[in-house]
N, C-alpha and C positions, 0 to 999 in steps of 0.2 A: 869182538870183531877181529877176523886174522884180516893183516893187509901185507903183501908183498909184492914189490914192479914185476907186471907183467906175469904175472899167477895164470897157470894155464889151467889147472886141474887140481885133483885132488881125491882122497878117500879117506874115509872113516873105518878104523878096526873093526869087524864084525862079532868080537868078543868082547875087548878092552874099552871103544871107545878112542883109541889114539887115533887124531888126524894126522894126515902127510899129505903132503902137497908140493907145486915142483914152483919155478919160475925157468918161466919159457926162455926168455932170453939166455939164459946161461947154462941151464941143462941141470939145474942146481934142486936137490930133494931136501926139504924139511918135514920135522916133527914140530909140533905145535906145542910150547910148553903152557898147559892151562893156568897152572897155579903161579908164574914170572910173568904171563903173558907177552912172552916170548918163543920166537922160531929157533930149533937148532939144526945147524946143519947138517946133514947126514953124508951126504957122498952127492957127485958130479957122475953124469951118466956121459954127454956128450956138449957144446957147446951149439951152440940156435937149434934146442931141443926141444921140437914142439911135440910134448907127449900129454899121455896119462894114463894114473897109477888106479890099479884093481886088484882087491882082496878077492881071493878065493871065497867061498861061502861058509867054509870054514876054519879060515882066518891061517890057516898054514904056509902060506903062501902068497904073493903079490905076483901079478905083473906089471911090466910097462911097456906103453904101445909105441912105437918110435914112429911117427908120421912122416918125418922128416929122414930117418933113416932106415925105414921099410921091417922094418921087424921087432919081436916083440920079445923083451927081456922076462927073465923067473927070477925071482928074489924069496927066500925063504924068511920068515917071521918066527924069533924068538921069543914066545910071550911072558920068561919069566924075566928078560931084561927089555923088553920093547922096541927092540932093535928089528930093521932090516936090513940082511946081509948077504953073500954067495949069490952076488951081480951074474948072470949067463945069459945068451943069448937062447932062447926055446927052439926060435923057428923065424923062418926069412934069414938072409944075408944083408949086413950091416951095409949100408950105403950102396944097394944092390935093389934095386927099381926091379921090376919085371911082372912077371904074373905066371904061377908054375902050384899048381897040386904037388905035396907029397912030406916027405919024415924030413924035418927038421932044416938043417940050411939050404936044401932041397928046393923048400919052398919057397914063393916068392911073396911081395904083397908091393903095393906101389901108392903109398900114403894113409899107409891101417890107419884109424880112427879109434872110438871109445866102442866098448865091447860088453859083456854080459856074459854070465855062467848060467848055466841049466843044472837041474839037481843031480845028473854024472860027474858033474864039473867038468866039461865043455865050454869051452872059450866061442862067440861066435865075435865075428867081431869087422867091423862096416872097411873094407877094404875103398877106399873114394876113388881112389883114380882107374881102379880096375869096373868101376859099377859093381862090384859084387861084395854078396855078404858069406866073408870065409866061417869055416870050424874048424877050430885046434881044439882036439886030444888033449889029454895030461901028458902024454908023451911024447907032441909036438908035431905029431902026421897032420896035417892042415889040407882040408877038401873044400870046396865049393859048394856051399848049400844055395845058394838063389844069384839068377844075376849072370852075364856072362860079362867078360872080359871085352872093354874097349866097345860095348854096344849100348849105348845110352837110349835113355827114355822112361816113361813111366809108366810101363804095361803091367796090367794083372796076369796070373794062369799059370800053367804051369811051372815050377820053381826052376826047374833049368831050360826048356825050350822057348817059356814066352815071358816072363817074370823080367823086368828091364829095371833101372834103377838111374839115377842120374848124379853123382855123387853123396851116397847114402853117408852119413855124417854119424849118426848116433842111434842105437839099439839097445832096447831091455827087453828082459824074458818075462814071465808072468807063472809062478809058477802053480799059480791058482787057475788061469784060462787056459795054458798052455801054448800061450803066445808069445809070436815077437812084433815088437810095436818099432816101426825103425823111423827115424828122423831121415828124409828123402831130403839133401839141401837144396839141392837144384830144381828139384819137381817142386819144392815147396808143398810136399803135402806128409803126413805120417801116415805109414800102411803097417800093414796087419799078416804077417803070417802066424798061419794054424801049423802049429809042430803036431806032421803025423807021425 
């Protein structure tokens, strides 16, 4: 059993096996040493950092979602030393609230959430305070797929005209149905889009 104060997140290597995980209080990332059953510290992203970290699908890459600092870090994975390193911001501005489509610091997001990759590697990922569920590129241009900004509730239908969401919390892709199942916190219900 890993235990650390105040554990916010975490992920598992999609090759290796290697966990990593943060504690929210301090901003602080470890690796999990199996065979000490011990944590080692890796690096300090920011201080009352409430995130979490996501492997690419195929394991090249991490992000991490800064809820607390509105955008979402690229971290590249080493996997002959198990290291993750080359800290960048992708997309959003650091301590920069707002809500804004487009390439990179461009964008905005206003307490991103946990996220999910689609087999392009597509980042989608539950923007809460905006109601909407963003898409990031690899390359960091970040669009609106469902949800509009600042308009709450929990309407079915069309993804941008009628689709309402009331701080959407959590999201995975399915990439057997083709779906995304999102955790709605405030609606208290989990819905269902169909990726056309």
């Amino acid at each position: 059993m890993v235990y650390n104060n105040s554990c916010c997140g975490g992920d598992c290597h999609p090759i290796t096996g290697d966990l990593f995980f943060n504690r929210w209080g301090g901003g602080e990332f470890y690796k999990w040493n199996f065979e000490a059953q011990t944590k080692d510290f890796i690096f300090r992203v920011d201080n009352a950092f409430n995130s979490a970290l996501q492997f690419s699908p195929d394991g090249t890459y991490a992000y991490i979602i800064s809820s607390s600092q509105h955008c979402i870090y690229k971290l590249d994975y080493d996997i002959a030393t198990g290291r993750l390193g080359g800290l960048r911001i992708l997309c959003g501005k650091r301590n920069g609230s707002g809500y804004n489509d487009g390439p990179g610091s461009k964008a905005q997001f206003n307490e991103p959430q946990q996220g999910t990759f689609d087999e392009e590697g597509n980042f989608y990922v539950c923007d809460q305070a905006n109601t909407c569920i963003r898409k990031v590129e690899p390359n960091g241009m970040v669009t609106t797929l469902t949800g509009r900004p600042n308009e709450w509730g929990n309407t079915n239908g069309d993804l941008r005209k009628e689709a309402r969401f009331n701080r959407p919390h959590g999201i995975v892709y399915s990439t057997k149905t083709k779906e995304f199942i999102i955790a709605d916190k405030n609606s208290k219900l989990i819905r269902i889009i169909t990726n056309e």
